[in-house]
C-alpha positions as CSV (number, residue, x, y, z in Angstrom):
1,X,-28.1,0.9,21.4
2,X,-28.5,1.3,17.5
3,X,-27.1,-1.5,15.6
4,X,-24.9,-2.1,12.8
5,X,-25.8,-4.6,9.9
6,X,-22.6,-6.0,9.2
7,X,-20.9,-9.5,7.0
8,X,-17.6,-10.6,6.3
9,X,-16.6,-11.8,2.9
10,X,-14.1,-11.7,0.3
11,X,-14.3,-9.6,-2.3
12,X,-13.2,-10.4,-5.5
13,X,-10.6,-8.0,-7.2
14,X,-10.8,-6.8,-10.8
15,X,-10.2,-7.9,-13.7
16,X,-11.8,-11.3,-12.4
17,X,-14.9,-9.1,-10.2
18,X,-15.9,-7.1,-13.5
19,X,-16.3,-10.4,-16.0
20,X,-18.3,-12.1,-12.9
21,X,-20.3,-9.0,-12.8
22,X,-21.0,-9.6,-16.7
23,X,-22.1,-12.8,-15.8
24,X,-24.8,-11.5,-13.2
25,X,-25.7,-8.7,-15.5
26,X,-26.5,-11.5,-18.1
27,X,-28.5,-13.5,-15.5
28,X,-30.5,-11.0,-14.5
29,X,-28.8,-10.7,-10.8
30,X,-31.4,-8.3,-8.8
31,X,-28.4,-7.8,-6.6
32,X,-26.0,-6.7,-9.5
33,X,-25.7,-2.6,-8.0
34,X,-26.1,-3.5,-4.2
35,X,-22.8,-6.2,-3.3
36,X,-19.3,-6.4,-5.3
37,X,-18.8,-10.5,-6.2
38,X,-17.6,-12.1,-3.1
39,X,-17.4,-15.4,-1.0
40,X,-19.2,-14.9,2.3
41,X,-17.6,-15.7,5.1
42,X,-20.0,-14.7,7.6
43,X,-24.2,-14.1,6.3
44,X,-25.9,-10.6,7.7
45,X,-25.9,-10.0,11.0
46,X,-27.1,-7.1,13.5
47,X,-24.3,-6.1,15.5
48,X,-24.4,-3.4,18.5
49,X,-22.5,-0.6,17.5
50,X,-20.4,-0.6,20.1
51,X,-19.2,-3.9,19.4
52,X,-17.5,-2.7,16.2
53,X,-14.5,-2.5,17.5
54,X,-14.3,-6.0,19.0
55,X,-15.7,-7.2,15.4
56,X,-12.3,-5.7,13.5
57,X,-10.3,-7.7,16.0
58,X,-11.7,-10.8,14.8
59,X,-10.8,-9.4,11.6
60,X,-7.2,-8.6,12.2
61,X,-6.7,-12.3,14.3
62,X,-8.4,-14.1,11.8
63,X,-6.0,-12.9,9.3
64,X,-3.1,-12.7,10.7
65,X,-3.7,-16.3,11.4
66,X,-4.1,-17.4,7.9
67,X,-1.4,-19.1,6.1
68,X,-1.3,-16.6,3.1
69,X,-3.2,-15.4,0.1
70,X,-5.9,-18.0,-1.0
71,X,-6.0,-19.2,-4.6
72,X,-9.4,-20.2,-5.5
73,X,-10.9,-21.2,-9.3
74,X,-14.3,-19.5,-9.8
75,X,-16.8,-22.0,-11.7
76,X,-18.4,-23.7,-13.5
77,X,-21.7,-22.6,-12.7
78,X,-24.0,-24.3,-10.3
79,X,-27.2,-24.4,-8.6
80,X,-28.9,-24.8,-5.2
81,X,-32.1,-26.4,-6.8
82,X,-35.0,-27.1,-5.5
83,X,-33.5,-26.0,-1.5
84,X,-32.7,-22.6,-2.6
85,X,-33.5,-20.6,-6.5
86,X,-29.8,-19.6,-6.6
87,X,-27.4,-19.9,-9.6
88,X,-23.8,-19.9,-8.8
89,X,-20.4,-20.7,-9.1
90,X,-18.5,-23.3,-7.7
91,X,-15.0,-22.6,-5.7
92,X,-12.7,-25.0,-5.9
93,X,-8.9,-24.3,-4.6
94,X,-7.7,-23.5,-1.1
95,X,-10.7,-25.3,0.7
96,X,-9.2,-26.4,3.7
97,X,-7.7,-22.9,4.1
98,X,-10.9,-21.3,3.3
99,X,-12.8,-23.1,5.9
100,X,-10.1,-22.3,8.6
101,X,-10.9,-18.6,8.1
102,X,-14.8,-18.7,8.0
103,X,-14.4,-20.8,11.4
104,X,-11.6,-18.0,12.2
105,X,-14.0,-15.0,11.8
106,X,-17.5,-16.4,13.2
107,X,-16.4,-15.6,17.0
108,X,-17.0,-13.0,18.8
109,X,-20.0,-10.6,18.0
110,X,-20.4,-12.6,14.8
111,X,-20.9,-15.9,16.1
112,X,-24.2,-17.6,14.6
113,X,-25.2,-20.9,13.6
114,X,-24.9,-21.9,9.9
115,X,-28.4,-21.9,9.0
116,X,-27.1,-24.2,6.0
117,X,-24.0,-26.6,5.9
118,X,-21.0,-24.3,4.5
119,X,-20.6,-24.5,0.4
120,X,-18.2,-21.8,-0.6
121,X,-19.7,-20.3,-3.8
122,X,-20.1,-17.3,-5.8
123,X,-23.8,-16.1,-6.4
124,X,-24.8,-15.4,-10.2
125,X,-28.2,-14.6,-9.5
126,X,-30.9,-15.1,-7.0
127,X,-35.0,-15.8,-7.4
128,X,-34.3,-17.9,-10.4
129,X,-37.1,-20.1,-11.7
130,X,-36.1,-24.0,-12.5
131,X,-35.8,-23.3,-16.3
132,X,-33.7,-20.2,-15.9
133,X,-31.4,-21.7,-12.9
134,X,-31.1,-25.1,-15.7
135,X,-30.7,-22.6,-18.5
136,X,-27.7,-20.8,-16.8
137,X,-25.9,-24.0,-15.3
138,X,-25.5,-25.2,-19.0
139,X,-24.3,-21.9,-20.4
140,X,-21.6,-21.5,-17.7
141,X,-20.4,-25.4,-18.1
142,X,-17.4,-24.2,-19.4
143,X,-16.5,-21.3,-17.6
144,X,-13.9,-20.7,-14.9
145,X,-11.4,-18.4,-13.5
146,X,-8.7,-18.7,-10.9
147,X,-8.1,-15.6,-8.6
148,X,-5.7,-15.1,-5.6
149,X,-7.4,-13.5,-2.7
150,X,-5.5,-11.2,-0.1
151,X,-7.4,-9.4,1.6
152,X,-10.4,-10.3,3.8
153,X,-13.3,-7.7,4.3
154,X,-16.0,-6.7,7.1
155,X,-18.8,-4.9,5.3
156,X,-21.6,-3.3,5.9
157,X,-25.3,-2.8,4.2
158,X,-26.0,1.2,4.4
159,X,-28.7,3.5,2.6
160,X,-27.5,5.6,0.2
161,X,-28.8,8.7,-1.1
162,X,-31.4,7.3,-3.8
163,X,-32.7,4.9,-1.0
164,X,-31.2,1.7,-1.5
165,X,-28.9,-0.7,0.5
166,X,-25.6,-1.4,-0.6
167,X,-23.1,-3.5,0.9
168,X,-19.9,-1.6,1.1
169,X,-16.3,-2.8,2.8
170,X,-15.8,-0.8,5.7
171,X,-12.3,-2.9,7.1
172,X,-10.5,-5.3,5.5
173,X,-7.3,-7.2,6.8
174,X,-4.1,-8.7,5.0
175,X,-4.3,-12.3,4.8
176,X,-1.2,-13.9,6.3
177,X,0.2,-9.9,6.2
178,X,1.0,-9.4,9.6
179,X,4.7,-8.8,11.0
180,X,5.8,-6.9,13.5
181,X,9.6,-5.0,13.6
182,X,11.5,-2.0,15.8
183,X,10.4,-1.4,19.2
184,X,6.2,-1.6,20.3
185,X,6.0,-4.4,17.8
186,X,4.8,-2.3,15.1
187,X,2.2,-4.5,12.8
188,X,2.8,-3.9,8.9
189,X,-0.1,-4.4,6.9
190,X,0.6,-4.8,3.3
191,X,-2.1,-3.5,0.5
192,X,-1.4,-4.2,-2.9
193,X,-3.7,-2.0,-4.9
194,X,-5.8,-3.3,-8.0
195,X,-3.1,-2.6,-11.4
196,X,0.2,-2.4,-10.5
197,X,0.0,0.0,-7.6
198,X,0.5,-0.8,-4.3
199,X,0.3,1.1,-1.0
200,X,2.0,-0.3,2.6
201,X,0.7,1.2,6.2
202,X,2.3,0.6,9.4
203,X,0.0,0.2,12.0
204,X,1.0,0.4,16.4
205,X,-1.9,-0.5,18.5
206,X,-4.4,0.2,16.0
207,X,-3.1,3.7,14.8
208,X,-1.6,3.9,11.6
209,X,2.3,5.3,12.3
210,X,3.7,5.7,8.4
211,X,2.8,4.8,4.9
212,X,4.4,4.3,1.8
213,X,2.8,4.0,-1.8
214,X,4.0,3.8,-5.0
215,X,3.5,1.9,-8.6
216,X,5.8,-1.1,-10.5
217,X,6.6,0.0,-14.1
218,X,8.9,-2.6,-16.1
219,X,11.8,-3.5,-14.5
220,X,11.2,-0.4,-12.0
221,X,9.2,0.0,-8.6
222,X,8.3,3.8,-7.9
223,X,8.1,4.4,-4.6
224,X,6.2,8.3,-4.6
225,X,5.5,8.4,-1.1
226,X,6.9,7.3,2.1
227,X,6.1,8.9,5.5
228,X,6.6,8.5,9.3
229,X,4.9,11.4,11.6
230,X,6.9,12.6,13.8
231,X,5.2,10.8,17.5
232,X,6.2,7.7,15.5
233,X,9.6,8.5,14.6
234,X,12.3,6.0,16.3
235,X,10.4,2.9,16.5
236,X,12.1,1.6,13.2
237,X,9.0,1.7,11.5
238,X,10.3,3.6,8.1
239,X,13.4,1.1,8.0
240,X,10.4,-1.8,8.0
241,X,8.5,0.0,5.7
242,X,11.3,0.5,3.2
243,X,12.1,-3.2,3.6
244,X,9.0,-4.1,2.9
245,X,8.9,-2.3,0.0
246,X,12.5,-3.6,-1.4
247,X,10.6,-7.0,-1.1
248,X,8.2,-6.3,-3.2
249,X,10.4,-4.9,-5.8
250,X,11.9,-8.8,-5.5
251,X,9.0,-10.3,-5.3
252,X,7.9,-8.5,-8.9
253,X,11.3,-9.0,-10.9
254,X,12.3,-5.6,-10.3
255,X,15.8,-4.6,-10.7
256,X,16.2,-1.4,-9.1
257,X,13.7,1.2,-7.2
258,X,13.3,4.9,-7.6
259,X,12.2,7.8,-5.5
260,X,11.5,11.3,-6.7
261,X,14.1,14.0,-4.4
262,X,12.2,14.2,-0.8
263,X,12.6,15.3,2.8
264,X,13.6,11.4,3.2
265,X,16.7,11.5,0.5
266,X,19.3,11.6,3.5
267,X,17.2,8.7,5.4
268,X,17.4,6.8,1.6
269,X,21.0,7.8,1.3
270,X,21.9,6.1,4.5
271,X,20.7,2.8,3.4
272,X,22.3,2.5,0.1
273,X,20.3,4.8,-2.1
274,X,22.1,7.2,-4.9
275,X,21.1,10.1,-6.4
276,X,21.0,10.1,-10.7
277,X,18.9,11.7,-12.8
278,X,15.8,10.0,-11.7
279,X,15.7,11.1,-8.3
280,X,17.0,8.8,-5.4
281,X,17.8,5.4,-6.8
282,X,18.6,2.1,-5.2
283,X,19.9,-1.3,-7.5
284,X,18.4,-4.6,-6.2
């Protein structure tokens, strides 16, 4: 049975991802082009393909029993020295939290022993000798960032086409995210997108069963898509959607939403949209 090389981790979102990268660019990181700047949750493993599927339910439990997003500070910089040449950043935050999820996710196909006792970190750079790994904890004395987390990812290490192994996300899972509305206990997973996009999916038994997507501008959210096929149609799942997406409008400071005119204006209408010159409008 051919097997999958897989981690979990959590991948750090711009802006906060590119100025770490700037960091491992500076400190010569060997691993710069070939993993995103993350916090691993669970080190490389070979998994049986056929297990995959068992692995993204321990994705989607773990999250969905977190408390929420996690709120960690990046830095300053650190070393393993002499047990290991790495250079990194410290995490300081949500610990307890943190260490709830790595326990959370290392079941199932990916339980393993810790080879080492758990520091959450950031790596800067790898293979370091003494005077660069001393050189590079004094430069980043002073440097920190704080970044809230949302998402937790599964990734795995493929080849691409100029021969070299890169770690890229293949699932990841709201953090916290879960509810479930209508009939069949639909599960709404929500994405927030890097900027001020965002996209929601509704999700029945692992299928995905409607979407919507859109962007905040000002005092505006800009909802430009919203869809339910029709084999999902009468489990509530566009009323949770569009609920979910009033929410968010709240949860931003927005004041009204808009929708450009759509096969859904009659569905909007119904629950307390408007028509103007916008498109399909609705005050919060």
């Amino acid at each position: 049975m051919p097997r999958l090389r897989l981690a979990s981790a959590l991948l750090i979102p711009p802006p906060a991802a590119i100025e770490i990268d700037g960091l491992r660019r500076a400190c010569g990181d060997g691993m710069l082009d070939r993993v995103d700047p993350h916090v691993t949750l669970v080190e490389p493993i070979n998994v049986r393909e056929d297990a995959l599927d068992e692995v993204l339910r321990v994705l989607r439990e773990a999250a969905s029993r977190a408390p929420g997003p996690l709120t960690l500070r990046f830095g300053p910089a650190r070393s393993f020295h002499p047990e290991s040449a790495v250079l990194y950043l410290a995490v300081e935050g949500d610990l307890d939290d943190l260490a709830a999820l790595r326990t959370a996710m290392r079941v199932g196909p990916f339980d393993r022993e810790a080879t080492w006792p758990f520091v959450p970190h950031v790596t800067i750079a790898t293979d370091q000798s003494e005077e660069r790994l001393g050189a590079g904890v004094e430069a980043l004395a002073g440097y920190s960032t704080t970044v809230t987390l949302t998402h937790v990812q599964v990734l795995q290490e493929q080849r691409d086409a100029d021969e070299v192994r890169r770690w890229r996300p293949i699932a990841d899972a709201t953090l916290g995210g879960r509810t479930v509305s209508g009939r069949g206990g639909i599960e709404l997973e929500i994405t927030e997108a890097t900027g001020a996009g965002f996209e929601l999916t509704a999700r029945h038994g692992g299928e995905v069963v409607g979407a919507a997507r859109g962007w905040i501008e000002g005092e505006a959210v800009r909802m430009a898509w919203l869809d339910v096929p029709e084999r999902a149609r009468g489990l509530g799942v566009g009323r949770r959607l569009l609920a979910a997406v009033e929410d968010l409008a709240r949860a931003h400071g927005a004041g009204h939403l808009v929708a450009a005119r759509s096969g859904v204006d009659d569905f909007l209408r119904e629950r307390g949209w408007h028509e103007d010159g916008e498109g399909m409008v609705r005050d919060l």
